[in-house]
C-alpha angles and dihedrals in degrees: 000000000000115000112277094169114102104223129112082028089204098061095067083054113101111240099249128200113271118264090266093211126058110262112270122264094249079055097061108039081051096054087049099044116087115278110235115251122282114234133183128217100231083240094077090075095066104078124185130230122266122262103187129049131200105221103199117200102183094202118139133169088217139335114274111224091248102049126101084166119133097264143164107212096212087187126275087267086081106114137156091297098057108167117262098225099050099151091216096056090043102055097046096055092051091054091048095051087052082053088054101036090051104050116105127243129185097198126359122223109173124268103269087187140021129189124196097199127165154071104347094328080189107057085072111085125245094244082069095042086058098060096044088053098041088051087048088048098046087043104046104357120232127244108257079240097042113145106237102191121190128190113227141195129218102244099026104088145037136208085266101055095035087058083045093057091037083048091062088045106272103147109159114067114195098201105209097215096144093171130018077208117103091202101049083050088050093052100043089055101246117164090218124084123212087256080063089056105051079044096057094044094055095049103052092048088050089046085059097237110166113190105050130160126200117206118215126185127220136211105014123164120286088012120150135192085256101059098045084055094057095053097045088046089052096042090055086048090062092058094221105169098223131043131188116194111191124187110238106257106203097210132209104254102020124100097258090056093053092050108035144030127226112259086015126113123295083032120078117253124256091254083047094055087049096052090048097054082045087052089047097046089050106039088051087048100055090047094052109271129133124219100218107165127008104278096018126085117177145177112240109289101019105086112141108264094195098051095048082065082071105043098050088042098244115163124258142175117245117200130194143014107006101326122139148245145205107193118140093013091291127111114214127158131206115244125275107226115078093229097060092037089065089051095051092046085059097044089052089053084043079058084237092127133080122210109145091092134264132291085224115057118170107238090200091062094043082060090043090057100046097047092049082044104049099042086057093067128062084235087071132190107324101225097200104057084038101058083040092060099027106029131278084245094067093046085061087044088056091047095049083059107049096036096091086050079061093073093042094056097238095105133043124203108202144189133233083270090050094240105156103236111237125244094256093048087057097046086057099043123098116228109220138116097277100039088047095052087039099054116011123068104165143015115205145167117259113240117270110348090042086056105044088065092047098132100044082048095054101046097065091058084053090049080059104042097042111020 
């Protein structure tokens, strides 16, 4: 399955093609002249508790050739019906409770979301998912409406064990499709066949499951525009609430790495990856879906809960092989190898581990956060609650910035009413403190050019936040 987990951030970001023209002057004698100080409101150091946690379990019938994700490969034999006293699975769900039972909390407000990523989060039966749920409910609790997301892989489940999981609460299904082409399944390594798809599609619509995501992948290798047509056009055809469109990374260490290069033949060029997200971006807009955040297109209502946690930087608990966590306003992940994460289990039991956060937490990397977050999301950076916890100074010194990718047409300024503010209004608008708080309200990325440079995009407010 695509990576859920939260850490690196940047490697859940899509590769994007390069800005094609040198950074305007403007650009650069912003990016030379002193930052303004970072300051932080003395209510940022009052954090409140999580209220979602990302379960990883890390189970997998075999490695695709694009994953570097902490993963234990079970055989490609595993099926639905997966046995229920697998070692392997049992012992790592008992490791994983004692994760859970041993972390620390100060106060307990109930889990508002879970999220079961992976791995192959369905290929563990129920019977195991039970237990996991019931530890994080004895522990925490869990809202009477929480969102309880799964990933799921065609193949690896039936009707019987879907209505198992939906039966423990489980009431949000991420579909991992990632191509309707035999062939580009075939070359990425995955263990489904197009006939598992059609089947899981078809279960999980019989089975009544409501809130539903299907999960498509970009720029593999041999694809053509054709092809990626046809799977957007078929994934729209399947009516799935919820879609999540992710840009092939060819990783250090995976078999894709080894064979090919990024921008080189099989793979698609930078300028064809862009004209697939466009045509991503285009063909889910037109059929009623939102892109509300880079890689995540929903109908109204279904937007992911669990993943929002991410993109307004609210905390969250991470259990399990190497997943991560953002408690306290610090990020810190467990150890990837099986071996370390039961150490650190039983150290975390020993009371030998911290994870409640740092007295010390770096006010420069919470901006910094916000402001990645936030511009991935067409919500976009609230200027106002920004400048209140950072400075009013550094949100002119963001909008000095941005103002010349407004008349690209790769950044919006908006207003509380979220009216983008036209390039002549801009031109005659004085950028200072009071006009600012008078008359802007939000920058965000334009859709989709604005997002395709994300990154680029990105990296100049860093160069403002943290020179």
């Amino acid at each position: 399955m695509l990576k859920s987990t939260f850490t690196p951030f940047f490697s859940t970001i899509p590769a994007k093609p390069r800005f094609p023209k040198p950074l305007p002057s403007t650009i650069l004698r912003a990016l030379t002249q002193s930052a303004p100080p970072v300051r932080q409101n003395t209510s940022l150091t009052i954090f409140p508790p999580p209220t979602s946690a990302y379960v990883h379990l890390p189970f997998c019938r075999k490695r695709c050739h694009y994953c570097d994700f902490t993963i234990i490969a079970l055989g490609s034999s595993s099926s639905s019906n997966q046995p229920e006293d697998d070692p392997r699975m049992v012992n790592y769900v008992q490791l994983l409770c004692r994760e859970i039972n041993a972390t620390q909390v100060k106060t307990n407000p109930p889990l508002e979301t879970v999220f079961f990523g992976g791995g192959t989060p369905s290929l563990v039966p129920p019977k195991l998912v039970s237990s996991i749920l019931e530890t994080l409910r004895l522990k925490f609790g869990l809202s009477l409406d929480a969102e309880i997301s799964m990933e799921m892989d065609p193949g690896t489940f039936d009707g019987e064990k879907l209505k198992g999981m939906m039966e423990l609460g489980v009431n949000r299904v991420s579909l991992g499709v990632q191509a309707f082409q035999e062939e580009l399944l075939k070359s990425c390594g995955r263990a489904h066949g197009l006939k598992e798809v059609y089947d899981a599609i078809e279960i999980v619509g019989s089975c009544g499951v409501e809130n539903w995501s299907m999960d498509l992948i970009s720029s593999l290798p041999h694809q053509t525009p054709e092809m990626w047509e046809e799977s957007l056009r078929l994934t729209v055809e399947a009516r799935p609430p919820h879609v999540s469109v992710y840009d092939l990374q060819v990783e250090q260490g995976t078999k894709f790495g080894r064979l090919y290069t990024p921008g080189e033949f099989p793979l698609p060029s930078e300028t064809r990856s862009a004209e697939f997200y466009r045509m991503a971006s285009r063909t889910l807009s037109d059929a009623g879906y939102e892109h509300y955040e880079i890689s995540s297109y929903g109908k109204k209502g279904y937007q992911c809960k669990h993943n929002l946690t991410y993109w307004k930087n609210k905390p969250f608990y991470g259990f399990g092989l190497g997943s991560a966590s953002h408690v306290g306003g610090v990020r810190f992940s467990r150890p990837k190898m099986m071996k370390e994460y039961n150490g650190y289990v039983e150290n975390l039991e020993n009371g030998l581990v911290d994870c409640g956060g740092s007295k010390y937490i770096d006010v420069k990397d919470m901006a910094m956060d916000v402001v990645m977050l936030s511009l991935r999301t067409s919500r976009g950076l609230d200027l106002k609650s920004f400048g209140e916890a950072y400075g009013s100074s550094l949100v002119v010194s963001l909008c000095e910035v941005y103002k010349p990718y407004v008349e690209s047409g790769h950044v919006v300024f908006l207003d509380e009413q979220r009216r983008a503010m036209t390039v002549d209004e801009l031109n005659s608008f004085k950028l200072n403190e009071e006009e600012i708080e008078k008359s802007l309200a939000y920058i965000r990325l334009s859709d989709p050019d604005g997002f395709l440079l994300s990154n680029e995009l990105i990296s100049l407010a860093f160069a403002v936040v943290s020179p």
